[in-house]
N, C-alpha and C positions, 0 to 999 in steps of 0.2 A: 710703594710710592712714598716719596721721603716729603710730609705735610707738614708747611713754616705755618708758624703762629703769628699771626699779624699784633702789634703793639695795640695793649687796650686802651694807651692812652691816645690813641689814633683814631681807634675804630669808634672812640665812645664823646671822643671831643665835640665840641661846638661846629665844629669846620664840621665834618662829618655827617652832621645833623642839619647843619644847614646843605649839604651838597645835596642831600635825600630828598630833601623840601624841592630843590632848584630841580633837581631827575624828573619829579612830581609833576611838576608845574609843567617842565617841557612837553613831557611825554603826555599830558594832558592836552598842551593843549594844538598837538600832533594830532590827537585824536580827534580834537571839536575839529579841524579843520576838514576832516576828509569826512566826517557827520554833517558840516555846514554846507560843504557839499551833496553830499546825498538829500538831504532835505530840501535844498535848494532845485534840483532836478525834479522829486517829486510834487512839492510845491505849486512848479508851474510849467508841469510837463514836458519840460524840455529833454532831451535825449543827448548824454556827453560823452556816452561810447563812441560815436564817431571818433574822439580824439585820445581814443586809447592807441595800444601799441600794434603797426601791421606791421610784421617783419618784411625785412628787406624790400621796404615800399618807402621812399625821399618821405612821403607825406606824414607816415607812418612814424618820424623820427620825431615827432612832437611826443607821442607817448614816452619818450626817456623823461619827459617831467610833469607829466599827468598821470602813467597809468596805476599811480597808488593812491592817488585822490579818486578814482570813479572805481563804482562800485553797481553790479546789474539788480540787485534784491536786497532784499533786507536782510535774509539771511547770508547772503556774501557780504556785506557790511558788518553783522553780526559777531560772525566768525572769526572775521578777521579784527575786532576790537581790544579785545580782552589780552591775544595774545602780542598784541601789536603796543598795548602801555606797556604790560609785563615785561616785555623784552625791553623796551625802550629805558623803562625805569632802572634795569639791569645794567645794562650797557652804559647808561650817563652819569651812574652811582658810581660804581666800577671802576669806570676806567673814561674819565671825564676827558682826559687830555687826548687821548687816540681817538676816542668816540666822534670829537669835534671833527677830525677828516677821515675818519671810517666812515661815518654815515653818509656823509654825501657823495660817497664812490658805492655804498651799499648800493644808497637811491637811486642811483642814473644808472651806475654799472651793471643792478641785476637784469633791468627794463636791456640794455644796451646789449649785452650775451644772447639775450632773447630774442631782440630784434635780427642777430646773424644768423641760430639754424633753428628757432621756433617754428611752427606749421605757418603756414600762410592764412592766418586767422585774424580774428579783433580779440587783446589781451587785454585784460583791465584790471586791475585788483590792488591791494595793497600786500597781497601774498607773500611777491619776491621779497619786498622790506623786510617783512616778518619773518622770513626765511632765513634773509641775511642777520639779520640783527640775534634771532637766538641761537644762530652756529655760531656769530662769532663771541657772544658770550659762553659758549657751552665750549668751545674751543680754548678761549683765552683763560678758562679757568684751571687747563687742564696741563694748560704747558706753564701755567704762574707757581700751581702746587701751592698756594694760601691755602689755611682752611677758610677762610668766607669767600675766595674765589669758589675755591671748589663745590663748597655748597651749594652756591646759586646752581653749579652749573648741573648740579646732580639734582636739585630741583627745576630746573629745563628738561632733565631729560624725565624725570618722572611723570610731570604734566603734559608736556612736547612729545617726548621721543616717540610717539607714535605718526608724529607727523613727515617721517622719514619716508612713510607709503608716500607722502606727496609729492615727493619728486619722481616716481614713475607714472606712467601713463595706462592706468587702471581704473581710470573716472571718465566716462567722456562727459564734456563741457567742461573742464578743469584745466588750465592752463600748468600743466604740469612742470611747463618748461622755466617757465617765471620762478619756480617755487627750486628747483634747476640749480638756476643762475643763481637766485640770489644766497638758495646755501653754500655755493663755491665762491663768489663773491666772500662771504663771511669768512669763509673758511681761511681765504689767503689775507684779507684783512686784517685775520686774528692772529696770524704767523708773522705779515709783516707791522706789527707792533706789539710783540710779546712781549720786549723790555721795554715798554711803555705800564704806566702807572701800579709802580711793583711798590708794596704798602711798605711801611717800615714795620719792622722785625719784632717779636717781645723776647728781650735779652734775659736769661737767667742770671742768677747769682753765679753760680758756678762755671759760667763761660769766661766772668770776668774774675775768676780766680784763678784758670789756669791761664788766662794771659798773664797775670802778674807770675804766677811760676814760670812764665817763659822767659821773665826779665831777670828772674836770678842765673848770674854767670855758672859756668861749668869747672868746677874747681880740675876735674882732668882735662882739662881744655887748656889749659897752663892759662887761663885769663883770670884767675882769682884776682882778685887786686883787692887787700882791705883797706887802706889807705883812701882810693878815690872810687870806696862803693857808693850806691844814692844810699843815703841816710836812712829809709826807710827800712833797709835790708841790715843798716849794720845794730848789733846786737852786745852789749859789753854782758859776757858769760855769768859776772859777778851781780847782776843787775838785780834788786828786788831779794838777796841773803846778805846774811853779814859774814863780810869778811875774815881771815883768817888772820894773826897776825903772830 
């Protein structure tokens, strides 16, 4: 695999530095919200699984924009925290300008898959998100070929990649299908915006010296011309000794 080197004047700038802050923040505060949630259910007993995802039930179409706010345990809130910034921070860092309508086809789209041939269950989780969001960062790094794309993604897969058992149905109580959806969600989100937020390049010295050897004419090419060469190329032989006389 042929790895570009992103410009360090890019990667190290202010913009850069403030985009990681802005990733931060979002994906932070992604997180308090489905926490304000869980809190808020245990707090005053209330039960908001009702409005999670039932497939292929009218009622049940509510969960395309609940079922990754509600959460049954602490431990399924738990679980799904850590990797749900992680990803989030990845993905808004990355690739800010795709991310802005990836994500919201992640979020509705993975619930939405799930909803057509899920079991006839109650889905809830923040799962499929998190599904989505670190395929299509572990995807998108793969077909960009950057080395800091590629890094993150080979850091997904070293932390994550065991999370691949989650898309089959080898857990019961695991809504496997969520987890399903929203890594095929990802996966085509990251195909359809692969030439979206491609870094700028770091140029060598020597890439812009053979451009300049490709601007000197072909003397067997019959286009010599000394008369109207660019200046830069022409050369008096006598230049810099003393003449003969």
């Amino acid at each position: 695999m042929d790895l570009r080197t992103p410009d360090p004047a890019y990667t190290a700038s202010k913009r850069a530095r403030a985009n990681f802050l802005l990733a931060i923040k979002l994906s932070a505060i992604m997180l308090v919200a489905i926490w304000v949630v869980f809190l808020f259910e245990q707090l005053t007993g209330l039960d908001f699984s009702r409005f999670g995802l039932r497939p292929r039930d009218g009622a049940g179409l509510l969960g395309l924009f609940t079922t990754p706010l509600l959460h049954g345990n602490l431990s399924h809130i738990a679980s799904n925290s850590i990797p749900l910034f992680v990803g989030g921070v990845a993905m808004l860092f990355l690739y800010p300008n795709s991310s802005l309508r990836a994500l919201p086809v992640i979020y509705v789209g993975s619930a939405a898959l799930a909803w057509v041939f899920a079991r006839p269950s109650l889905h809830i989780g923040a799962s499929g998100l998190v599904y989505g969001m670190l395929a299509f960062v572990f995807v998108s790094g793969i077909l960009r070929r950057d080395l800091r794309s590629v890094g993150v993604s080979l850091m997904i897969w070293f932390f994550y990649g065991s999370m691949l058992w989650g898309v089959l149905p080898v857990e019961r109580g695991m809504s496997w299908e969520l987890h399903a959806s929203g890594m095929a969600i990802g996966v085509v989100m990251a195909f359809a915006f692969r030439n979206w937020d491609l870094p700028p390049l770091k140029r060598y010295a020597w890439e812009d010296e053979e451009h300049d050897q490709d601007d000197l004419p072909d003397p067997d090419a019959g286009n010599w011309d000394w008369e109207h060469r660019d200046e830069r190329h022409r050369r008096d032989p006598f230049e810099g000794r003393d003449r003969w006389h």
